[in-house]
N, C-alpha and C positions, 0 to 999 in steps of 0.2 A: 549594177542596175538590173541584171535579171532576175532578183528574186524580188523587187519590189514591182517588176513590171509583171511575175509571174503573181505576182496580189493583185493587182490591178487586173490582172485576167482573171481572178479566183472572186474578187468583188463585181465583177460584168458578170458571171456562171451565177451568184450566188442573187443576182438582182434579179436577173432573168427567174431563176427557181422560184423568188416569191411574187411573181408576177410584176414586178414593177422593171419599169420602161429607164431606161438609159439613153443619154445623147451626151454631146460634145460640147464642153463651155467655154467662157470664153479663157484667152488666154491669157495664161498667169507665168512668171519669170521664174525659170530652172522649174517648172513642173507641168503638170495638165491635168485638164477639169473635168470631170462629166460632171453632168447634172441628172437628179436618179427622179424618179417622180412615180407615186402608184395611183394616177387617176385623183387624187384629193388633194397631196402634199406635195412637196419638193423638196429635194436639197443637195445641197453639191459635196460633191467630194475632190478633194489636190491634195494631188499627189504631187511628193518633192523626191525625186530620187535619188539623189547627192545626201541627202539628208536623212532619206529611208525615212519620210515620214506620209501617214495620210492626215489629214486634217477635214472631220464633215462640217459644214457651213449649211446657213440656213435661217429659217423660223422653227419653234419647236414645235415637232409632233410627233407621233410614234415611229412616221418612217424613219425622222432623224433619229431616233434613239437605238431603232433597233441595228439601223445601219450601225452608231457609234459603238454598239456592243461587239456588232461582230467585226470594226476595225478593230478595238480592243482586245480580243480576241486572238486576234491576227497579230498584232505588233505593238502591241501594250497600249494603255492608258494613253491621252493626249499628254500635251506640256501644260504646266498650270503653274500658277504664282506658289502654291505651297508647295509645289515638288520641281524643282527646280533642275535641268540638266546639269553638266558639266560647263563653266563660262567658254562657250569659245573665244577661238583665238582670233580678236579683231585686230584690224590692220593697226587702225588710227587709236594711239593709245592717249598720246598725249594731250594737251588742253584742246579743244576744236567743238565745233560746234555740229551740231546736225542739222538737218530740213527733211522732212517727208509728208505725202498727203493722202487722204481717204476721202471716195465718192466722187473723183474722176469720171471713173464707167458709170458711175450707177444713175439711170432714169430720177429717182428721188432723193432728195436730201441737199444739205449743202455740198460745199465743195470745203477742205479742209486744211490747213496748213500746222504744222505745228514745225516746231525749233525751240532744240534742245542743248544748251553748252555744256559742258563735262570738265571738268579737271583730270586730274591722273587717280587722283582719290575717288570722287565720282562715279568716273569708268569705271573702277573696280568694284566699287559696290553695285551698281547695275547689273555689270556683267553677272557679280554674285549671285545676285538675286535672279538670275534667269531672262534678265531682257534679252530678246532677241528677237527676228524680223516678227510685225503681229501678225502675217499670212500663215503663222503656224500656231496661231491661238486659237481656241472658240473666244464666243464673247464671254462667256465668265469670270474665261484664265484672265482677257483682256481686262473688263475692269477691277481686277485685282491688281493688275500691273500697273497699272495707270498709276493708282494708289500709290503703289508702293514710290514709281518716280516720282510722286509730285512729294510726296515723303520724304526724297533724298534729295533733290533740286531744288536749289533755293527757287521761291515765285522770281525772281525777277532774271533769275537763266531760263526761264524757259517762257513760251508764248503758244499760242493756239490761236489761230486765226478762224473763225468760222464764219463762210460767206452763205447766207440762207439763200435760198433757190430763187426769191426775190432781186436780191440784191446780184445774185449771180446772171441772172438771167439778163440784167442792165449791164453788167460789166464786160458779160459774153457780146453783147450787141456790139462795145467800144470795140474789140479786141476783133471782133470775126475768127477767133483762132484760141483754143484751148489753153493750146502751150504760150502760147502769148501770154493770155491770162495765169497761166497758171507760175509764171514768171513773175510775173509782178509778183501774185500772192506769195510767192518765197522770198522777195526782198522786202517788202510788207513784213512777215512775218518773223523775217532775220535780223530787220534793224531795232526795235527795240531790246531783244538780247544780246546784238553787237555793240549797242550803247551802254548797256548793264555790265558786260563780263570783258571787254577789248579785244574780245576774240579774233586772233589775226588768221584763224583755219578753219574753214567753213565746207563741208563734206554733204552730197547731196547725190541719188539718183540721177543720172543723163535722161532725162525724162520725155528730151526732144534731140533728132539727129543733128538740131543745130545749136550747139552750146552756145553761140554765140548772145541770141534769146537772154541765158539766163543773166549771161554775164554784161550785159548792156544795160538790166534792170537792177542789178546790184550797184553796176556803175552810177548809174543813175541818183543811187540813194546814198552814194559815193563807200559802199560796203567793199572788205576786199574781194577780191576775186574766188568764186566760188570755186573748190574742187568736184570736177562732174564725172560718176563711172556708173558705169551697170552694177546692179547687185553691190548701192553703199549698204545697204542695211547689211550686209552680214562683215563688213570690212569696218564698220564704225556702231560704238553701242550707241550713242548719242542721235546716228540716223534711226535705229532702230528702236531708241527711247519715243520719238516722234514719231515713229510709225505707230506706235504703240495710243501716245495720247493721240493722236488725229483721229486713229480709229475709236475711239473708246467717244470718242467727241459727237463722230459720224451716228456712232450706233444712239448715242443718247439724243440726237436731234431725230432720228429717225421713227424714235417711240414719240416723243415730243410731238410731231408734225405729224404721226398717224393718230395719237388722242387727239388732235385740234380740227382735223381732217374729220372725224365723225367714224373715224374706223374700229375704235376699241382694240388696235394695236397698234402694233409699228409697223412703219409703209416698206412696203420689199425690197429687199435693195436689188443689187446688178442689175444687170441689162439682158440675162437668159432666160429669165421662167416665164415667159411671156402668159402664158394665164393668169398667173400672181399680180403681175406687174398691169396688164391693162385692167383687169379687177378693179385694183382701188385708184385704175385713172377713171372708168367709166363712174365708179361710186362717188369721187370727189367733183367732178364735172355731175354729176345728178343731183349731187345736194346743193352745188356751192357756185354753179355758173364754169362755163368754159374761161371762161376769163381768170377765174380763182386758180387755176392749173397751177400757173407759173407759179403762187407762194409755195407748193409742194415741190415742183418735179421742174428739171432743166430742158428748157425750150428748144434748145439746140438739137435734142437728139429727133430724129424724122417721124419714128411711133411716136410719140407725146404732142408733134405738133398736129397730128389727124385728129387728135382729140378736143383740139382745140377750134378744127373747124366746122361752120354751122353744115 
């Protein structure tokens, strides 16, 4: 870990030198975030130190680029669908299924599910091609990846749930509780590929301290019993194939819902850059009525409901 945290020291010396401002994001599983910003732009940087890797996230502009030069620099090129690491060694090899989701945290967008079933044959072509958790992808690598699994998964193993900020924003009301909801949309999102493939092994992130949640909604939908751990994506390709498409899902509603929004981009994701992020609530609330919020951005979080009021 010391030489990736001595980059992490060399990336905070090297922001500083060109004037731009660094802080603390949120937090992200086996790494940590800063968020780097020069007064105009933003953009984050995770760090995974088990992994030796950085990953810069973002919108694009020169800060990100010149940041991702000099990651590159530092510790080579990102991971990308054409250059593919070494497969690692996932736990769950055999036939099973996965669940993972994108826009959780983030103030705008849907919320996401996807599930993915695998074979043995499967797996191995995945893993081949480089799937792996998509927190260590930019968005390019991502929808190059996506491609690539919807290429090797038959359509009727896999599924993508997308709940639009509308529809999330009614179901958040039922639920009062995230993980609540966020329960359901995994058994949602698991039964018609548990109907397609008879998947009896179902592998998913502990996403809440009380597994109990997930596995009452699976029950429910009479699914088996889900297996729940910290860190499934790097134990299972299949969770980590649906991490892959939820995000790829996430990022393309995001440009979606910022061209419909009147912004001539895509809406900002997470919940850190708070200049980015009230921006296009104050611009979508000026053009479109405080009431129009909810079809963008999740009501639940406490910034987005100020927005909302008169």
């Amino acid at each position: 870990m010391g030489s990736i945290m001595t980059g992490l020291d060399a990336c905070k010396r090297f922001c500083l030198a060109r004037g731009w401002r660094w802080q603390l994001g949120k937090s992200i599983p086996y790494g940590e975030q800063i968020i780097i910003s020069d007064g105009e732009a933003s953009a984050t940087l995770d760090f995974y130190p088990k992994r030796g890797r950085m990953v810069v996230g973002g919108a694009d502009s020169a800060l990100k680029s010149a940041l991702r030069q000099w990651v590159e620099a530092q510790i080579g090129p990102p991971a990308s669908a054409a250059a593919p690491t070494a497969a690692p060694a996932f736990r769950f090899t055999g036939p099973h299924m996965g669940l993972d989701e994108s826009g959780k945290g983030d103030w705008f967008g849907p919320l996401v599910v996807a599930a993915v079933y695998v074979d043995a044959h499967g797996a191995a072509a995945l893993a081949k091609a480089g799937v792996r958790d998509s927190k260590e992808f930019d968005s390019g690598a991502i929808g190059k990846l996506a491609t690539q699994i919807e290429q090797t998964v038959p359509v009727q193993q896999r599924h993508v749930l997308v709940l639009q900020p509308a529809l999330y924003n009614e179901r958040y009301r039922q639920h009062q509780n995230i993980n609540l909801l966020l329960a359901a949309l995994y058994a949602e999102a698991a039964a018609p590929v548990q109907q397609a493939s008879g998947a009896t092994t179902i592998v998913c992130d502990q996403f809440s301290q009380r597994a109990d949640r997930l596995e009452r909604a699976f029950a429910a939908l009479k699914l088996p019993r889900p297996t729940q751990q910290h860190g499934a994506e790097g134990a299972s390709v299949a969770v980590a194939a649906a991490s892959i498409l939820a995000r790829a899902a996430f990022d393309t509603a995001l440009e979606t819902l910022g061209l419909a929004a009147g912004l001539g981009r895509a809406l900002p994701r997470g919940a850190s850059d708070l200049r980015a992020l009230e921006r296009a609530a104050a611009t979508i609330v000026q053009r479109h009525g405080a009431a129009a919020l909810g079809q963008y951005a999740k009501l639940n979080f406490k910034p987005v409901q100020a927005f909302t009021q008169p």
